[in-house]
LUMDREN-645971 format. One record per residue (C-alpha): x, y, z. Coordinates in pm, whole numbers, plus 32768, in hexadecimal, padded with zeros to 4 digits. Example, Ala and Ser with C-alpha at 12.3 -4.5 7.8 and 13.67 -1.06 7.14 Angstrom:
// LUMDREN-645971
84CE7E3E830C85577F9682CA
// end
This chain:
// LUMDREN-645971
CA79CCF935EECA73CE4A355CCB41CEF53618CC60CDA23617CC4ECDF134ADCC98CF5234ACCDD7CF0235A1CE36CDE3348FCE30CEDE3373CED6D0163418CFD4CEE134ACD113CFB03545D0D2D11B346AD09DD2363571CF15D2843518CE49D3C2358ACCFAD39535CDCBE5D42634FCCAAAD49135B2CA56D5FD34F6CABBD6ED33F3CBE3D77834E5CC6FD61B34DFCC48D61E337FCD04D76E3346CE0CD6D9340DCE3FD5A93333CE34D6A331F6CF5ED75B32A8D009D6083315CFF7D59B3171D0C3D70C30FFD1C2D6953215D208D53C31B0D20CD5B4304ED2E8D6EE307BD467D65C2F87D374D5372F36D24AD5B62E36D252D6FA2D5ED155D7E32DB7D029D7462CDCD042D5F72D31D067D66F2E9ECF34D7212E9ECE65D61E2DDACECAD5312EAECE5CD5F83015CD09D6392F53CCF3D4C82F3DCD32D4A430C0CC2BD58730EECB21D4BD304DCB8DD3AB3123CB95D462323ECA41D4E83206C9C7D37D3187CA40D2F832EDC953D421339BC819D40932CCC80ED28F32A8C8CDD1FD33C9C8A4D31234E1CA16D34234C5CB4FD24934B8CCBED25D3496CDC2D2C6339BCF64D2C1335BD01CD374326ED14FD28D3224D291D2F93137D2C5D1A83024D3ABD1462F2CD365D05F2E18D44FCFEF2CE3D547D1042D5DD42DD21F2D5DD3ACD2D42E7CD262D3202ECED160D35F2FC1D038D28B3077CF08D2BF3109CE72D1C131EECCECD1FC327CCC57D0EF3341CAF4D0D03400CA2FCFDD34A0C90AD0253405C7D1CF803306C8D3CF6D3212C885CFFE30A7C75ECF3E3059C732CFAC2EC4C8C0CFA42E70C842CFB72CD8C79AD0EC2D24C885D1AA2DF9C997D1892D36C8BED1FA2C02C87FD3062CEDC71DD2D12CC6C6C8D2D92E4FC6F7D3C92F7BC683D4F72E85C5B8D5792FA7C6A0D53E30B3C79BD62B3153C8F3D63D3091C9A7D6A02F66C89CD60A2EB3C96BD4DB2DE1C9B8D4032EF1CA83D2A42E65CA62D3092CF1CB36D4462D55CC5FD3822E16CC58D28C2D14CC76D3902BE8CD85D4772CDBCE79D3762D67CF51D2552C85CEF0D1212D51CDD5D0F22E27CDB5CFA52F03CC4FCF3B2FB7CBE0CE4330C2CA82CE5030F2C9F9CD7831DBC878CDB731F4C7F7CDC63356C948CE2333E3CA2BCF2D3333CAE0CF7C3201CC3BD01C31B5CCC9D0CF30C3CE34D0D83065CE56D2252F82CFBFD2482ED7D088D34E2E1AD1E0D2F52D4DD2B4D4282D1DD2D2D36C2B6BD1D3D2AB2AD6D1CDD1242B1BD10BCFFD2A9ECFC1D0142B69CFE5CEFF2C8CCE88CED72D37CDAECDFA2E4ECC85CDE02EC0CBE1CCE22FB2CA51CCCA2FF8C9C4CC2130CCC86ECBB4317BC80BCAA232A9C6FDC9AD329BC5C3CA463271C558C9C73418C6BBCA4C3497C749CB933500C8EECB593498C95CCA723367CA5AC94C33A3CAC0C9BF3243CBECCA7E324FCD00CB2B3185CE5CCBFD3191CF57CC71308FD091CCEE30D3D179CDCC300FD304CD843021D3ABCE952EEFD360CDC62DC2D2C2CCA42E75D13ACC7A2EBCD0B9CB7E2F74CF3ECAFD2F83CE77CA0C3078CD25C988308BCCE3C8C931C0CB84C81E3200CB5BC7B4339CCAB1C6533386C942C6AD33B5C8DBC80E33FEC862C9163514C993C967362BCA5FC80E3640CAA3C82234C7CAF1C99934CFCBE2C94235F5CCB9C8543503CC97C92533FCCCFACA4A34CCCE29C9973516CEC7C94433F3CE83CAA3334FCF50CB2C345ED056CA4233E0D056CA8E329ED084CC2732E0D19BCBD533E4D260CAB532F9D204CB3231CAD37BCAD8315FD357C9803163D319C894304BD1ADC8143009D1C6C6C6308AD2A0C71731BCD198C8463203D088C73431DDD149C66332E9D19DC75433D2D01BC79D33D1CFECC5FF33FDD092C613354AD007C75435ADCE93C6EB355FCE9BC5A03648CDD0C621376DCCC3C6B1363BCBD3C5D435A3CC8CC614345ECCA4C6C23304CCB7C68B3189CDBAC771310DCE58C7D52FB7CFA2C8FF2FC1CFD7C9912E7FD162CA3E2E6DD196CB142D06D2F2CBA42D04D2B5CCE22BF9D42FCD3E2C01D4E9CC2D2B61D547CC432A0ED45FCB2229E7D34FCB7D2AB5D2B3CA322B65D1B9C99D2C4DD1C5C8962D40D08DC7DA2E08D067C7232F0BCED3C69E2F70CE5FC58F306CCCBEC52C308DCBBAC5E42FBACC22C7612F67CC60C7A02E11CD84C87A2D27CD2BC8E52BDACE53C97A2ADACDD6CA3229B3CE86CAB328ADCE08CB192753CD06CA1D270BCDC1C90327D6CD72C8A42945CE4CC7D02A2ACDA4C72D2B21CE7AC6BF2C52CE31C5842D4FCE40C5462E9DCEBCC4152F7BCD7DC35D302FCDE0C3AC31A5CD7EC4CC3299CE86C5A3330DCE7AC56434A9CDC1C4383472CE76C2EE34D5CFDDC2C83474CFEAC24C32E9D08FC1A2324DD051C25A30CDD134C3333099D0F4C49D3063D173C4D92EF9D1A8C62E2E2CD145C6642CB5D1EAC7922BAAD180C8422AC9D244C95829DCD17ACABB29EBD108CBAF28DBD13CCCF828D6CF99CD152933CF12CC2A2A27CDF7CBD92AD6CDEBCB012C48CC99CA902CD0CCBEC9B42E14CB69C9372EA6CAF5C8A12FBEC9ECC7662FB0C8D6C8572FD2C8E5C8AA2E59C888C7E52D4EC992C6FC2CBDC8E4C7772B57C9A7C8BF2B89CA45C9362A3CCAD8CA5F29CDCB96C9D5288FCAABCA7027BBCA6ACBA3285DCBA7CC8127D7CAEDCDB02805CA7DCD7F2975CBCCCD0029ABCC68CEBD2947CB78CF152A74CBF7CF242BBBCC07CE0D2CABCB3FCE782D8DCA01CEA62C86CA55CD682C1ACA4ACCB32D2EC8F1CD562D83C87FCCAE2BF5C912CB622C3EC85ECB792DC3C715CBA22D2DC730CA9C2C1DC7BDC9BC2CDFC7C7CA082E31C6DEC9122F1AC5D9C94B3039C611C80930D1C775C845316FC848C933319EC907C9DE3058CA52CA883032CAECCB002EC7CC36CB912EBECCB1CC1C2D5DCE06CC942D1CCE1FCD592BCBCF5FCDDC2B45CFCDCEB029E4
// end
């Protein structure tokens, strides 16, 4: 499952594998390239130290993996991305790498995550533990309003894979999120799951509710999912979201002190035809936002209106607070967390 992972992350972006510091040096080289009439000179070079860490992460920790360098443009700026992918453990204390407060003794630059986070603008994350993680690393040629992800994930504590499953996609100002639980869990559920993740990256343009029934039809041979997409246009003059949820996967809003909390229809996507219809909800956005989609694994309790100073931290440390509060050994779990501002 690892390595279908690594090809869903990397998706069409030429990649070059990394299997030692050569490769490494390479990707360093590839990052001044795609940067030359993009990035000044600082920003260039801060952001090939970040790649690398990563690279170096991927050698030490995964016994290599892959990695792009991709030119991007967001709100009419230019920048640069890194993309490193593995199929390995996955990072299995993402508090304390990112505080930078393991991998001390290990061979590298010595600051590992905590570095690429403090060297690059936006930093994405999809850990998935037993099977990889990848890091999307970006540089903007101007400052913009910090737009971040991460997903983390873990399978039922007798199973190898987890039929929880996630994607985002990134369209300009558009960003869309899905959680999909496969009925169950173990290999059949990852194999609907799978499925509709794949549909998300590739129509990532469509509404919620259509994307939740073009994943209806596509799950029929499956045993099934619960599913919630999540669509926040941050371009608009009145920046907005729009859901779209069907079974038992939940989507939290927070903003200041107040939390929206959105529903879902009760029907499985691929399960029989239905005849409840798949509905959206709306919501206007604040300039500083927080998204946390969940799968059934976590604790309905979940709660982060209070917590305004976890909520500054990045996504991918809070997910890893809201996984062990909440998170449950009885199924698989799956917290995505979408922070922006």
């Amino acid at each position: 499952m690892g390595a279908l992972l690594v090809h869903d992350w990397l998706a069409d972006a030429v990649s070059q594998a990394v299997v030692d510091e050569a490769s490494v040096s390479q990707l360093r080289e590839e990052v001044r390239r795609v940067s030359t009439g993009r990035l000044d000179a600082t920003t260039t070079e801060q952001l090939v130290t970040a790649a690398s860490e990563l690279g170096m992460n991927q050698l030490v920790h995964a016994g290599g993996g892959r990695a792009a360098v991709l030119p991007i443009e967001r709100a009419g700026v230019v920048g640069v991305e890194v993309i490193a992918a593995d199929a390995g453990p996955g990072i299995q204390a993402p508090t304390a790498a990112l505080r930078g407060e393991v991998g001390a003794h290990t061979k590298g630059l010595g600051a590992g995550l905590s570095a690429v986070l403090r060297l690059c603008q936006e930093v994405d994350f999809d850990v998935r533990q037993g099977e990889g993680t990848c890091v999307w690393a970006r540089s903007y040629a101007s400052a913009l309003p910090r737009s971040e992800v991460a997903i983390l994930g873990r399978p039922h504590p007798h199973e190898r894979v987890s039929g929880d499953h996630a994607a985002f996609a990134r369209l300009g100002d558009r960003l869309v999120l899905a959680v999909i639980d496969g009925l169950g869990h173990g290999p059949a559920a990852r194999d609907a799951s799978d499925r509709a993740a794949r549909l998300v990256r590739q129509d990532a343009r469509l509404a919620p509710a259509e994307l939740l029934r073009r994943c209806d039809e596509a799950l029929r041979p499956t045993r099934g999912a619960a599913m919630s997409v999540f669509e926040l246009d941050l371009g608009a003059a009145a920046p907005s979201a729009v859901h779209a949820g069907a079974g038992n996967v939940a989507a939290h809003l927070y903003q200041g002190r107040v939390a929206t909390r959105f529903g879902s229809v009760a029907r499985v996507i691929g399960g029989r035809p239905h005849s409840t219809p798949l509905r959206e909800e709306r919501a206007t956005l604040e300039p500083s936002h927080v998204v946390v989609l969940f799968s059934d694994g976590v604790s309905t309790r979940l709660d982060l209106a209070a917590e305004t100073k976890l909520r500054l931290q990045p996504p991918l440390l809070i997910a890893d607070r809201l996984m062990e509060h909440y998170g449950q050994h009885t199924d698989d779990a799956l917290i995505l967390v979408a922070r922006h501002g």
